[in-house]
ROVEXKE-188337 format. One record per residue (C-alpha): x, y, z. Coordinates in steps of 0.02 Angstrom, whole numbers, plus 50000, padded with zeros to 5 digits. Last residue first. Layout:
# residues N
px:py:pz
X:Y:Z
...
END
This chain:
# residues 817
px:py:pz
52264:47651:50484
52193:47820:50488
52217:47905:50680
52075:48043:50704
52105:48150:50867
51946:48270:50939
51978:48400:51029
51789:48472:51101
51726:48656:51134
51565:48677:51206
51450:48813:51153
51289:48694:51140
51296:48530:51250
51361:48396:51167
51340:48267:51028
51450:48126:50989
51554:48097:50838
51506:47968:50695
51655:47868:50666
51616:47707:50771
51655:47659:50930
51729:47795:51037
51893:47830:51128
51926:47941:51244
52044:48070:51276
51915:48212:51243
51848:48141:51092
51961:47979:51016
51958:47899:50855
52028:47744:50783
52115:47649:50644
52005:47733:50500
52050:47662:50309
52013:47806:50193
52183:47839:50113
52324:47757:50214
52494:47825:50204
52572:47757:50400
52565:47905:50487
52401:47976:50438
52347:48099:50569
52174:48195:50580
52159:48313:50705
51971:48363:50728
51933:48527:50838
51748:48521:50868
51650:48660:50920
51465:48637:50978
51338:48747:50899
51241:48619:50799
51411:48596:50724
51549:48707:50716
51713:48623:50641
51868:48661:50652
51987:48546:50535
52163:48488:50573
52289:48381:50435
52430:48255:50442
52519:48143:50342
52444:48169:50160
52540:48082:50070
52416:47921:50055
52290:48050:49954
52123:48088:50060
51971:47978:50089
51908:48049:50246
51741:47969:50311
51703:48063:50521
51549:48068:50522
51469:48227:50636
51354:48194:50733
51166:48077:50744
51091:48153:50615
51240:48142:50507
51341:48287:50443
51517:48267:50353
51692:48299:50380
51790:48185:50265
51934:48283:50232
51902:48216:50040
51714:48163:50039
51625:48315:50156
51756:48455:50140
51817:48412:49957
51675:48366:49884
51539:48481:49983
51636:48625:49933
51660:48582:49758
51476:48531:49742
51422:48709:49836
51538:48791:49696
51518:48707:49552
51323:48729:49557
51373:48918:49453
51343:49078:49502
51535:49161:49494
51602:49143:49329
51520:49095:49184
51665:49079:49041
51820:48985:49059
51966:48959:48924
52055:48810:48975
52055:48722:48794
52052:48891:48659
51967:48801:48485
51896:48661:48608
51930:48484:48607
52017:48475:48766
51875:48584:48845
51839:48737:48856
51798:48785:49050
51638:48808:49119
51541:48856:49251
51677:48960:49329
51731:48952:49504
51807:49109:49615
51969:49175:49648
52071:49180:49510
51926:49289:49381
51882:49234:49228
52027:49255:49105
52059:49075:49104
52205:49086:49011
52268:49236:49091
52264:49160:49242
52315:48982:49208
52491:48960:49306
52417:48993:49455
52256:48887:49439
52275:48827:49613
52190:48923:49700
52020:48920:49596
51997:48731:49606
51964:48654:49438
52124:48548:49423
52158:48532:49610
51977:48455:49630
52018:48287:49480
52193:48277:49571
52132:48249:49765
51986:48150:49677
52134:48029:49582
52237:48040:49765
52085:47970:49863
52030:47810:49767
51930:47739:49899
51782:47699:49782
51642:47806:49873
51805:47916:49877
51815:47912:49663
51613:47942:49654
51637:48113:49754
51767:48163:49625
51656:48087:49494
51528:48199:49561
51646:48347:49597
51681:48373:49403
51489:48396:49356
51476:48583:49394
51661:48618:49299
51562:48592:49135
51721:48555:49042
51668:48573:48873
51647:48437:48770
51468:48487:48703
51395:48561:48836
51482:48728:48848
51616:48738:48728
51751:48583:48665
51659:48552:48500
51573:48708:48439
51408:48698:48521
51244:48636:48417
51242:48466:48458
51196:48504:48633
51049:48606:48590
50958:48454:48529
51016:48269:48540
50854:48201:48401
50905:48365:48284
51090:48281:48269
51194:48458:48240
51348:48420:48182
51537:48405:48266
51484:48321:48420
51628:48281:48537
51742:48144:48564
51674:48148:48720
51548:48218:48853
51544:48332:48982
51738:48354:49001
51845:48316:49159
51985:48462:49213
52099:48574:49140
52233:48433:49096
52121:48320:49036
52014:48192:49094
51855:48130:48992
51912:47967:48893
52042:47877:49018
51997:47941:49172
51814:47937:49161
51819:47775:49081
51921:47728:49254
51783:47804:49353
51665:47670:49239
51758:47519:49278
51762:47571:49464
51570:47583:49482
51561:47407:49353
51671:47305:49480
51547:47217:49532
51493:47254:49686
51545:47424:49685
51395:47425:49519
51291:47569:49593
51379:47658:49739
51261:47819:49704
51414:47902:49696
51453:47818:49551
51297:47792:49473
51280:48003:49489
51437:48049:49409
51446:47906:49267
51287:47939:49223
51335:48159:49206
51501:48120:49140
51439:48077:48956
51528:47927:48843
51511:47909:48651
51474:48060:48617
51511:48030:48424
51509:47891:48304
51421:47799:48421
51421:47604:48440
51520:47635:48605
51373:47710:48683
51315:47885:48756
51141:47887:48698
51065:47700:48662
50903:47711:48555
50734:47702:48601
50656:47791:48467
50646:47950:48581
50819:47941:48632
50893:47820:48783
51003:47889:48923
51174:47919:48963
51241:47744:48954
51354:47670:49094
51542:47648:49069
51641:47514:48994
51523:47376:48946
51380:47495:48908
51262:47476:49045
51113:47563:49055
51001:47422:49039
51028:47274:49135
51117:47366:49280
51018:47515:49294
50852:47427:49279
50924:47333:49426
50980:47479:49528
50821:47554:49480
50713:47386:49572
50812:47404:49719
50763:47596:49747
50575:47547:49699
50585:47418:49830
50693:47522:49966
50517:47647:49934
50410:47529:50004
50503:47487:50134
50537:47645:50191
50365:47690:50186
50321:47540:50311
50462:47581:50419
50403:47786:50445
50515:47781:50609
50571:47984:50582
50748:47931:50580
50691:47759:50447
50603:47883:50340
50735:47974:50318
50859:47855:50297
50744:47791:50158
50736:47999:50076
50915:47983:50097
50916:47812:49988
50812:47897:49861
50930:48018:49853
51060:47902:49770
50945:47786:49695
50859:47914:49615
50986:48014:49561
51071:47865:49463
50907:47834:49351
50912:48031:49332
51067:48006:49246
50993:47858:49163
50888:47954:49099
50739:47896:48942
50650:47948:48810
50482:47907:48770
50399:48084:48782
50233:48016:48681
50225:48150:48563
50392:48227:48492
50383:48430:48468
50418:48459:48632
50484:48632:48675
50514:48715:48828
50718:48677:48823
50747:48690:48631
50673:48849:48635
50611:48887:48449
50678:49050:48358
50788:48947:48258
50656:48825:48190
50718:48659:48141
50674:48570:48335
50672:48398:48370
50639:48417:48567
50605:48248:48639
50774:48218:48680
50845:48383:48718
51014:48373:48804
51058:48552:48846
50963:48565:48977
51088:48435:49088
50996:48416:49214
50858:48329:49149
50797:48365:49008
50607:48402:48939
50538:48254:48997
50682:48133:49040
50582:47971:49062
50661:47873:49220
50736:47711:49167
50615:47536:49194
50658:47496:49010
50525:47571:48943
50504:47708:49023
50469:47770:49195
50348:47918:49266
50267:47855:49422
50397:47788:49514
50513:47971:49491
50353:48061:49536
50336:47957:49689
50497:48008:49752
50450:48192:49721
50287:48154:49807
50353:48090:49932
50480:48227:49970
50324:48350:49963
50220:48248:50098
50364:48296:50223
50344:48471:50199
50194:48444:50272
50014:48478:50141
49952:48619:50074
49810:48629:49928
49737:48784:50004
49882:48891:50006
49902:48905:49819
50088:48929:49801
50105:48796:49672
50084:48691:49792
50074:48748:49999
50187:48699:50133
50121:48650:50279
50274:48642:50400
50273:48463:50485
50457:48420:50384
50540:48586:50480
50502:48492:50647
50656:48392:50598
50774:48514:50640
50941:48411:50673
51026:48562:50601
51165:48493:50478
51076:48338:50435
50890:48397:50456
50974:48532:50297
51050:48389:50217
50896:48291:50199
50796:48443:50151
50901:48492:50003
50917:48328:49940
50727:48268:49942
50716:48439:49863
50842:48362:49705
50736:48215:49673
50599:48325:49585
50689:48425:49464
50773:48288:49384
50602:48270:49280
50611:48446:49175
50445:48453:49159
50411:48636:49216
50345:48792:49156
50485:48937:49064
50349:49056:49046
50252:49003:49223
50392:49055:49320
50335:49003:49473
50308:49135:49623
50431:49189:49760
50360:49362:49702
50522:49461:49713
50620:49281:49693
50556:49239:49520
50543:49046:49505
50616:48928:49391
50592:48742:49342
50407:48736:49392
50390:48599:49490
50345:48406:49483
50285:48319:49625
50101:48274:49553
50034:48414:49664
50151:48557:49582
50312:48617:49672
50309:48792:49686
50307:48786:49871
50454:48672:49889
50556:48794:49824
50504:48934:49956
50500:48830:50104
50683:48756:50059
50727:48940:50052
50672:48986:50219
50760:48846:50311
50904:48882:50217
50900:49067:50289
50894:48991:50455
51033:48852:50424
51152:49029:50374
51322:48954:50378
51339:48753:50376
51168:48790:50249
51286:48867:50127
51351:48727:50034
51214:48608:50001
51082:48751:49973
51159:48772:49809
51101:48614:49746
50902:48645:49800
50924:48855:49720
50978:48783:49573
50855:48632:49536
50695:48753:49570
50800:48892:49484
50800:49085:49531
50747:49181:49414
50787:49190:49227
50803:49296:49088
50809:49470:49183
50951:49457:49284
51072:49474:49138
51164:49331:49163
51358:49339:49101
51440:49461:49198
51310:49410:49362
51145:49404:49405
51001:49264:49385
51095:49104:49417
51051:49065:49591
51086:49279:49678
51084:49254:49854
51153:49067:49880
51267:49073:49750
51331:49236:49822
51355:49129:50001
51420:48972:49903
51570:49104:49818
51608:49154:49994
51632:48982:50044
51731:48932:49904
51838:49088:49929
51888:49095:50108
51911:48937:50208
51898:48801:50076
51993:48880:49937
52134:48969:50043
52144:48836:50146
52171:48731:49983
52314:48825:49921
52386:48838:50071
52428:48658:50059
52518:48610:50249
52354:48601:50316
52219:48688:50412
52043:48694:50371
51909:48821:50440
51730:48769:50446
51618:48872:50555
51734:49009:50572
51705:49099:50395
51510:49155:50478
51619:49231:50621
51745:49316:50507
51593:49397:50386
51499:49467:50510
51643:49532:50582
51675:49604:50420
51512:49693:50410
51497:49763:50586
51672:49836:50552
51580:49930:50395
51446:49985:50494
51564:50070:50625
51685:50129:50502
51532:50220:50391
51461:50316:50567
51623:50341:50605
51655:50413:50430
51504:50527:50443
51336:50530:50362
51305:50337:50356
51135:50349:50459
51099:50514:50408
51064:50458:50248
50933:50307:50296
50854:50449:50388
50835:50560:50242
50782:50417:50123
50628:50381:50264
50585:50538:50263
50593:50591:50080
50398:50620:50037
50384:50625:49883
50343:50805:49790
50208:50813:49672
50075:50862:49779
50168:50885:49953
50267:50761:50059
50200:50618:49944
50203:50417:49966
50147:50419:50153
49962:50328:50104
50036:50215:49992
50176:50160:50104
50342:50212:50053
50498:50093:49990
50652:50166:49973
50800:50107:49874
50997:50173:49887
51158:50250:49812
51255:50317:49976
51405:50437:49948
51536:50469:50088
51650:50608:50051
51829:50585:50157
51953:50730:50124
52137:50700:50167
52283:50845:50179
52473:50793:50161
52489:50969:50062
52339:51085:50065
52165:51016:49988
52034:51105:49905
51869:51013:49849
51768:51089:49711
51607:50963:49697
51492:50917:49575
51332:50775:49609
51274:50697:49471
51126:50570:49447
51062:50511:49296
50894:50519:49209
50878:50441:49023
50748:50504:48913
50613:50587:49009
50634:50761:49099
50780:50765:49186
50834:50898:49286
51006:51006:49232
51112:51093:49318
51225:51101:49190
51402:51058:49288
51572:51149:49261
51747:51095:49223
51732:51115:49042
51781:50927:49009
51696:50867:49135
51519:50947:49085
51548:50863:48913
51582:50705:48950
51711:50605:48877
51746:50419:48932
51549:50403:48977
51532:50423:48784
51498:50564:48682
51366:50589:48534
51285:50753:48606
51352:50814:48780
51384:50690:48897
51305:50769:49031
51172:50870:48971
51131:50697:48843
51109:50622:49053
50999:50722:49121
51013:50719:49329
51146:50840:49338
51229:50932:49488
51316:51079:49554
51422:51142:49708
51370:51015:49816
51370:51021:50012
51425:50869:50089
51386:50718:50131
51341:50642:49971
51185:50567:49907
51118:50463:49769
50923:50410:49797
50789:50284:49736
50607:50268:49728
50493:50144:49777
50278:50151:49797
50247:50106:49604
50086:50115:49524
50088:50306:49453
50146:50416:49555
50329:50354:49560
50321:50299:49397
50492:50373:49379
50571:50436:49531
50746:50473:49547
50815:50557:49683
50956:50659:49697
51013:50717:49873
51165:50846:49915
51024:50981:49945
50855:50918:49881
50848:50875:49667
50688:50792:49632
50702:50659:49455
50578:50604:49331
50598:50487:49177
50435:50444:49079
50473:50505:48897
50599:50382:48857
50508:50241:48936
50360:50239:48812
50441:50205:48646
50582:50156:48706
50501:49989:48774
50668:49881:48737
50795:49903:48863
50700:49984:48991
50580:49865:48985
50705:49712:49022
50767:49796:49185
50583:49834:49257
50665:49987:49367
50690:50127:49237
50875:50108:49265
50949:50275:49333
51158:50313:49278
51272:50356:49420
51397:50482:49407
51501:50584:49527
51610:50736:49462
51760:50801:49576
51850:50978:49527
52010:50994:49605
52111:51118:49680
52270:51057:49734
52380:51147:49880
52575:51101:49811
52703:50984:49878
52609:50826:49834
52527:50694:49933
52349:50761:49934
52222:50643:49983
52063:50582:49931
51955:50464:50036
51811:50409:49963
51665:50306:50049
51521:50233:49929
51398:50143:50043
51276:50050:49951
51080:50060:49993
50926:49947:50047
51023:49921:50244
51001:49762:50348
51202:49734:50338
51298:49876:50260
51319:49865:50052
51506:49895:50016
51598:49990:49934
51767:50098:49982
51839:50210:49880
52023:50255:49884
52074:50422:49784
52262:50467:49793
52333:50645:49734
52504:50658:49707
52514:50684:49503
52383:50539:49470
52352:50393:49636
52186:50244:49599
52113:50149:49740
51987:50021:49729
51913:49961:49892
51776:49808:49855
51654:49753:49993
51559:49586:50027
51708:49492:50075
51851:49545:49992
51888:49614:49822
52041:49730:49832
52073:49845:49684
52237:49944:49664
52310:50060:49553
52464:50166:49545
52528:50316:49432
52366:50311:49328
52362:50298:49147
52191:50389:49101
52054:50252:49055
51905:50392:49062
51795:50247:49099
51876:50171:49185
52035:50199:49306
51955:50170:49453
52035:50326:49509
51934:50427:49351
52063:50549:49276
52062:50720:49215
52239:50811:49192
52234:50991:49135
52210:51084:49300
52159:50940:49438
51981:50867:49362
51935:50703:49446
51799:50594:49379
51708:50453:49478
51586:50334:49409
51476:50210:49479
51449:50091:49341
51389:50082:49147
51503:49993:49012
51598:49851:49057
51649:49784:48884
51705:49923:48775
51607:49892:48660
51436:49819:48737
51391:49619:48776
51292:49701:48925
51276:49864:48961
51242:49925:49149
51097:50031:49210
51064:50074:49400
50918:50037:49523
50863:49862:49455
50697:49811:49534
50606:49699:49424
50711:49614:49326
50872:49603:49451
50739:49575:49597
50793:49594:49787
50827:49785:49744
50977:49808:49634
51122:49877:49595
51236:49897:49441
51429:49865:49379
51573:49947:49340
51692:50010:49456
51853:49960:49383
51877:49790:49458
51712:49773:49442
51544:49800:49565
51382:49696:49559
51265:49760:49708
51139:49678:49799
50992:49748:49913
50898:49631:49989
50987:49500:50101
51178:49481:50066
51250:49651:49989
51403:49679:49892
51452:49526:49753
51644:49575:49659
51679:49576:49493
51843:49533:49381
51821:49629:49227
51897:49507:49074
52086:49493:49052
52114:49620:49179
52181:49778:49136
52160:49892:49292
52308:49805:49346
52370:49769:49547
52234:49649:49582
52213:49599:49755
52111:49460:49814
52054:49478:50002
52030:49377:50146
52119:49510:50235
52261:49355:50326
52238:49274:50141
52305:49429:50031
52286:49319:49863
52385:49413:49730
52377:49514:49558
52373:49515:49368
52504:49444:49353
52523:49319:49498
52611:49375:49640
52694:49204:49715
52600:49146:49846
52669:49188:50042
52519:49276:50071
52515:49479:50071
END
């Protein structure tokens, strides 16, 4: 255990890169992400949860409840008959008191351990690398005096694959279930002979006494999971599914002496067959390629080997940036969680978690661009890949669809495009990702539009068109037109929607599209000016002329027209009229303008860029962070949209949207101001919500998208944990702008802008695969100010760092003064 104080509900074990929670009774189930390429698994704090094949929608293995009573409902179950006493070690859903419980989230695994009347069961989960199953390895143990017989009951409950049809196509889907029972195997196979070519499987190594793959022969009529009827008489039905809902069950009598262990090692997982290999015999499916994927993880050495593999895995890709500091708080944050968190991002963009479905949206054109920021340090390859698969549902005019489904890599053509901040945000992606890996060859690829491969052009083509877009689509005050919102979706300007079962965010109901972003305004100009850098690395002059002129001429339109007096306007409605003003009744200021002008550096020269962070300070801060926008709506105003229809303090309207925080904390270093960012990242930052645990009720360790804000019914209540842009913006704030460790294409810069206590701090760094070990030391208070730098010994001009050969190690000393 760390040195932190336990909190409640549980602790921070650092040195395991774990959070442990001691209390099956969190305020809300506290998850955990298994898997990191295909085959993904959401697991709770008391084993609830599903699994999934790439696809939430279109692949989902196992069924969980959403939004049910009791919250959490549907999981991998355990339940554990000794004489009278039944008991589930993860506590749900039977919800026996246990004698001791224990969950440990760590880095793509879970172990939750529950102890009745001397007998202990620990399960470990995880998902082994390069594998399409999970790995469920129990251990129980007798610690009692007496031999206990005990009767052990798996469960797992089948989705019918397409995750949105099984909820609502009754009609048809409860009549389709199919299941083969082989030895210890259960497979599940509906629609295997029709169209589909996967199935799935729930094994255990041993033999089985019993089984049941129908679920109302389980439960028994009109019970829950928390009282089945095969538990309760000790004895399974047998039973084979035909239609309704298909489970898997495996029963087993296990004996154990005094001080004896038994290990059982379960594997829930996916198969894929060709066509022609689909069936072993008419009717029967051919099993080879489940068997083998069995045998793999059929003993515990087998299990302890892959499992090792995994947490390696997970140590080396955690040594790339590692922090150390007196605060640790923030090495916690920065080593272990916030980079874990950007990993999941990564995998799942805002499609699954405990409050996305997975089958209502796919993984986002803006999303999957902003998350890329703070995982491509880690897995550059894998970044590589994903800016190829955004850019290629970009459309020809440089706008994209806003959402694309990651099993097909294909647009979402429901949800369309036209939201215009889309755009700017690839020039981003790719810019950083030539940053970290100096791969400029990736801006030759041919990348296609809208997936059609015959309308390809480079990669490098793309970003111009997404400038170009911007150029091409202004209003009238030289401000880019919003089309269907920017990035805040909730801010509908051409919407004007009365009818309820109307998307505010794909419809227009006002011809012409006149209004206006300033927000966007601000993006430009700050990744426009990459996407000039660019062009000036690669020696385009000509184009980065032309596009400084457009840049230029948005700073202007910026300053004539989207200033306010105290802080910069948020954009301009459909008639043309001021949003986020001082002549408002409401909303009078919004953080995203203020956010993006900021770090954009727009008004430094004036004073304007520091007039607006103090706005910031004085009308957004509070004590749980920065809200959206403020004093907050309080009726709906049909020209603002869905914002206007939150209670005041939620979500959009005044809530803290904890994604936007880091951009004022990023605009307060392009300002020098390093102890008011310091502050504005300790307020959201995971580890250091100590004292606001049960408050939150999200879980410790990871971001949430939102927080209520000061206006709010219950301030510092959060809600959307886990995939959220916080967490790559956080990252990049306080490791890239704060310790000031960022990627150039020419080294690392070296740009701290830190609070004047700080006196000393060291960050490791890999880089293009050389390691440098950067001591930064602030004697004399300073903030940002850079006295001098030495590599090696030596000193060097400037505050980029050199480049060496790959696998060399390098000490470099930073002196502030």
């Amino acid at each position: 255990m760390s040195n932190q104080q336990e909190q409640e509900y549980g602790y921070f074990d650092d040195v395991a890169k774990e959070y442990v929670i001691t209390t099956p009774k969190t305020p809300y189930p506290w998850i955990n992400y298994l898997g990191d390429t295909a085959f993904f698994s959401l697991i709770s704090n008391t084993a609830g949860g599903y699994s999934f094949y790439k696809d939430a929608k279109f692949r989902r293995l196992t069924r969980y409840r959403y939004n049910n009573v009791p919250v959490d409902t549907g999981g991998r179950y355990f339940y554990i008959v000794d004489g009278d006493t039944v008991w589930s070690p993860a506590w749900k859903p039977l919800k026996t008191e246990l004698d001791h419980y224990e969950c440990r989230h760590g880095m793509g695994y879970s172990r939750i351990s529950g102890m009745k009347d001397g007998v202990t069961s620990s399960v470990l989960f995880f998902v082994p690398q390069g594998e399409d199953l999970e790995v469920q390895h129990m251990t129980l143990t007798n610690s009692s005096l007496t031999t206990k017989k005990l009767k052990l009951f798996s469960f797992a409950e089948w989705c019918l694959w397409n995750a949105e049809d099984d909820m609502t196509n009754f009609q048809r889907n409860f009549s389709t279930g199919q299941v083969e029972v082989e030895g210890s195997v259960i497979y599940h196979k509906t629609e295997y002979r029709e169209r589909r070519n996967h199935f799935a499987f729930y094994s255990v190594n041993e033999s089985i006494q019993g089984f049941d793959t129908c679920r109302d022969s389980f439960l028994g009529d009109y019970n829950g999971f928390d009282s089945p009827e095969v538990v309760a008489k000790g004895q399974p039905n047998n039973s084979i599914a035909h239609g309704w809902s298909p489970i898997g069950s495996h029963y087993i009598e296990v004996e154990l002496a005094p001080g004896e262990s038994r290990d059982f090692i379960f594997t829930l997982g996916y198969v894929e067959m060709p066509q022609e290999q689909k069936w072993q015999a008419p009717g029967v499916i051919n099993k080879t390629k489940a068997l083998a994927a069995i045998e793999r993880f059929d003993s515990v050495a087998k299990v302890e080997k892959s499992f090792k593999q995994l947490t390696d895995y997970w140590d080396d890709l955690l040594s790339k940036f590692v922090v150390i500091s007196d605060d640790e708080r923030l090495n916690r944050g920065v080593n272990i969680w916030n980079q874990y968190q950007n990993m999941v991002t990564f995998n799942m963009s805002r499609s699954a978690s405990y409050f996305e479905s997975g089958i209502g949206r796919g993984m986002g054109f803006r999303d999957s661009n902003q998350d890329l920021i703070g995982f491509v340090h880690l897995v550059p390859e894998r970044a590589r890949e994903r800016i190829i698969d955004i850019a290629s549902t970009q459309f020809e005019d440089g706008s994209a669809y806003h959402q694309y489904q990651p099993l097909t890599k294909r647009g979402n053509a429901a949800v369309g495009g036209n939201f215009n901040d889309d755009p700017m945000w690839l020039v981003q992606s790719v810019t950083v990702y030539i940053k970290e890996t100096g791969d400029f060859s990736i801006l030759e690829e041919q990348v296609p539009y809208d997936n059609d491969e015959s309308k390809a052009t480079s990669l490098f083509e793309h970003l111009t068109r997404s400038f170009n877009f911007i150029t091409h689509n202004l209003g009238e005050h030289g401000l880019p037109l919003i089309g269907r919102a920017d990035w805040n979706d909730c801010l509908n300007l051409n919407c004007f929607s009365m009818e309820p079962n109307e998307s505010f965010q794909t419809t227009e109901n006002k011809e012409g599209g006149r209004a206006e972003s300033v927000m966007i305004a601000g993006q430009f100009v700050l990744f426009g000016n990459d996407y000039i850098e660019l062009c000036r690395q690669l020696g385009k002059t000509a184009e980065a002329e032309r596009a400084e002129g457009h840049v230029e001429q948005m700073v202007q339109a910026i300053k004539a027209h989207a200033w306010d007096g105290e802080w910069f306007l948020r954009a301009y409605d459909a008639f043309g009229k001021k949003v986020g003003t001082h002549e408002a009744d409401e909303s009078k200021i919004f953080i995203e303008s203020q956010g993006f002008c900021t770090m954009a550096g727009i008004g430094k020269d004036d004073g304007k860029l520091q007039q607006s962070l103090d706005s910031v300070n004085k009308y957004l801060a509070c004590d749980y962070g920065i809200v959206l926008n403020y004093p907050a709506f309080t009726e709906y105003k049909i020209e603002y949209g869905e914002i206007s229809t939150y209670p005041q303090g939620y979500k959009e309207n005044g809530g803290i949207f904890c994604h936007n925080n880091p951009w004022i904390m990023i605009g307060e270093t392009v300002a020098g101001n390093g102890d008011r960012a310091f502050e504005y990242y300790t307020k959201i930052a995971p580890a250091y919500q100590d004292d606001k645990v049960k408050l939150h009720k999200t879980e410790p360790y990871v971001y949430a998208q939102m927080i209520a804000g000061k206006e709010a019914a219950t301030p510092g209540q959060a809600k959307n944990s886990w995939l959220t842009g916080t967490a790559a913006w956080n990252y990049v704030a306080i490791t890239q702008y704060i310790l000031g460790i960022k990627p150039h294409y020419n080294g690392l810069q070296i740009a701290p802008c830190i609070p004047r206590d700080w006196t000393e701090y060291s960050v490791k760094r890999v880089f293009r695969d050389v390691t440098y070990d950067i001591t930064i030391k602030n004697p004399e208070q300073h903030s940002s100010s850079i006295g001098w730098i030495t590599v090696d010994g030596e000193r060097i001009a400037g505050n980029v760092l050199p480049m060496f050969e790959a696998g060399s190690l390098h000490k470099v000393i930073v002196m502030l003064g």
